[in-house]
N, C-alpha and C positions, 0 to 999 in steps of 0.2 A: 441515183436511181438503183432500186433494188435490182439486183440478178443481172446488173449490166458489169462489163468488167471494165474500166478506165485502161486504156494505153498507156503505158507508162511514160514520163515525158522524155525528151530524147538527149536532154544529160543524165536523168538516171540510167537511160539504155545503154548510152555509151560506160558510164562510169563503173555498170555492170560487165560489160566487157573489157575493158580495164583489168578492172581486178580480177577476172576468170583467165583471161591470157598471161597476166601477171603469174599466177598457180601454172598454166599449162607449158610457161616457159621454163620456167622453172624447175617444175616435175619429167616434162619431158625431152626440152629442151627447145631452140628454137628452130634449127634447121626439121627436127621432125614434129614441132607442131602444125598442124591446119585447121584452117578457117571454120573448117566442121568442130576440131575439137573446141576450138572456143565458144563456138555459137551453144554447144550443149554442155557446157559449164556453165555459162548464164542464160542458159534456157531460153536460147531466141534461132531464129531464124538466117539462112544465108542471106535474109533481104535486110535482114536489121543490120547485120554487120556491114551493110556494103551501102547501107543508107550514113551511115558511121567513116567506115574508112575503105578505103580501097585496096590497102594490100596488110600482109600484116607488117611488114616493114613499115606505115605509114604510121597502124597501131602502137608499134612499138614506140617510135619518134614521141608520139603524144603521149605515153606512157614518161617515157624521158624528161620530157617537158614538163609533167606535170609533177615529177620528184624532185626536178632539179629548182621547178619553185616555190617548192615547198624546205628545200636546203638554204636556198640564198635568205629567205625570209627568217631563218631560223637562224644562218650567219649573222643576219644585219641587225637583228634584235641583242646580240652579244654588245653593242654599241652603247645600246641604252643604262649597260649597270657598268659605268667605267669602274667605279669601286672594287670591282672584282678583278678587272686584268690589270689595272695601272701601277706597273711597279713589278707584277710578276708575272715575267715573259709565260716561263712554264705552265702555269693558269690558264692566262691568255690562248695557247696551245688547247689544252685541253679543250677549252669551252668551244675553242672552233671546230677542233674533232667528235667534240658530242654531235656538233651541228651536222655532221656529215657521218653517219653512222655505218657501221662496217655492219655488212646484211649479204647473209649467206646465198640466200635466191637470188638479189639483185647484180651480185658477182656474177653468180652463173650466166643469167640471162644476159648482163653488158658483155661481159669475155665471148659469149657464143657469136653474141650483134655483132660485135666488135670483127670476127673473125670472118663473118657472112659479109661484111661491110668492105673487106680486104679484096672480096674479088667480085667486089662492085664499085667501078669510077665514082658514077654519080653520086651514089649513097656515102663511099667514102667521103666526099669531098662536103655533105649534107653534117656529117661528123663534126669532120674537123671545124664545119663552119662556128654549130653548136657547142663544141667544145670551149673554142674560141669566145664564144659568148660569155658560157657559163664561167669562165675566167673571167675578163673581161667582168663581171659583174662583182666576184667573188672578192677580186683582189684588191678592191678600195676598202673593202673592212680589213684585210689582214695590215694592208698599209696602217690603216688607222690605227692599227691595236701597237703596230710595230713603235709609230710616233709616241702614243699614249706610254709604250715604255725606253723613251728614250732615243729608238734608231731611226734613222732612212732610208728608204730603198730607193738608188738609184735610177735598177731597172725593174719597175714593177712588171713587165711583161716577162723578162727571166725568170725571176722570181716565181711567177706562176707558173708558167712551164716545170718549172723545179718541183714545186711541191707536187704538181700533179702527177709527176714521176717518182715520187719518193711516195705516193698516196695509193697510188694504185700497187706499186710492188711489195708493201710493205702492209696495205689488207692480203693480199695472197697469203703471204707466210701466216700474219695471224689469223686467218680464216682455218687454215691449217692446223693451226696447234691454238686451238682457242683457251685448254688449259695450262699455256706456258704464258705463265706472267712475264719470264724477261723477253717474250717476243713483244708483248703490249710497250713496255720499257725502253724497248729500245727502238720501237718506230717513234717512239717522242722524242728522244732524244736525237734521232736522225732528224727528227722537223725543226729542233732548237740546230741544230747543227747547220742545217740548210738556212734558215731565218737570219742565222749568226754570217752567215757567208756570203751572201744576197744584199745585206741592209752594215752600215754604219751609223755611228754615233751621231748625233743629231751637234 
C-alpha cells in the first residue's frame, strides 16, 4: 500500500538491536551503556527493546549465543576438508583459530561482561553454564582433528578448559600488539604445546 509504512518484522527489530548494542558496547562500554542508548542506534523505541529483551544483560546473552553459533558452525565445517589437517597438526591449529577470530570489540565487550558478571551470582553461574556448553560443543571437532593426526585425548574436558585458557590470554597480548608477528607465533605454538600435553599417541 502506498504511503503506509510496514513494521518491521520482529527478527529484524531484534537483529537491529543486536548490532546497535554490539557498536554501543563496544564504543562505550557496557557498564555505561543504556537501554536508551541502544534504542537510538537502531532507531526504535524503549517499547521495542523491551518487547525484545528485558534487561541488557539478557541482550548481551543473545548476542553471545548468536556468535558463539555462528563459531561452532564454522569449527565443525573444518571437518569436511580432512585433506587439509590430516597429517598436519599445525594446519589443523590454524584452521580452528581462523574459526574463532581474534576481534578487538568483541574482547572489549566479553572482558567488560565478564567483569559485570563477577559481582553477579546468578549471571555468573548463567556463564559458566554457557561456557561450559560452548565447550562442550567445540571440543568433539578439536578431538577429531587430534585422531585425524594421530593422538588421543584422554581428558577432552581438560583439554578444553586448557585451550580456553591459553585462548583467551593469548588474544589479550595479540590484541595488543597486533603488528608483532612473534606474538601471533607464539600463541600457536602455545596451542601445539597444549594439544601435545593433553592428548597421546593413538
Amino acid at each position: 500500500m502506498n504511503g503506509v509504512k510496514t513494521r518491521p518484522r520482529r527478527a529484524e527489530t531484534r537483529q537491529r538491536l543486536l548490532d546497535a548494542a554490539f557498536d554501543a558496547f563496544a564504543e562505550e562500554g557496557f557498564g555505561r551503556c543504556s537501554v536508551e542508548q541502544v534504542c537510538e542506534r537502531a532507531g526504535f523505541t524503549r517499547g521495542a527493546f523491551y518487547s525484545n529483551f528485558t534487561s541488557l544483560e539478557e541482550l548481551f546473552l543473545a548476542m553471545w549465543e548468536q556468535r558463539s553459533a555462528a563459531m561452532l558452525t564454522d569449527a565443525a565445517a573444518i571437518l569436511d576438508t580432512p585433506d587439509a589437517v590430516a597429517g598436519d597438526p599445525r594446519r589443523a591449529v590454524e584452521q580452528v583459530l581462523a574459526a574463532v577470530p581474534m576481534d578487538d570489540k568483541w574482547f572489549r565487550i566479553t572482558s567488560e561482561f565478564t567483569a559485570h558478571a563477577l559481582r553477579n551470582p546468578d549471571l555468573r553461574q548463567v556463564m559458566v553454564a554457557r561456557e561450559e556448553a560452548i565447550g562442550a560443543a567445540l571440543i568433539p571437532v578439536v578431538v577429531t582433528l587430534m585422531r585425524r593426526n594421530g593422538r588421543r585425548v584422554p581428558d577432552p574436558a581438560a583439554l578444553s578448559r586448557a585451550l580456553v585458557a591459553v585462548h583467551d590470554g593469548t588474544m589479550a597480548q595479540c590484541l595488543l600488539e597486533p603488528a608483532n608477528p612473534a606474538v601471533l607465533s607464539h600463541r600457536l605454538d602455545l596451542f601445539l604445546r597444549v594439544l601435545e600435553s593433553y592428548s597421546e599417541p593413538t
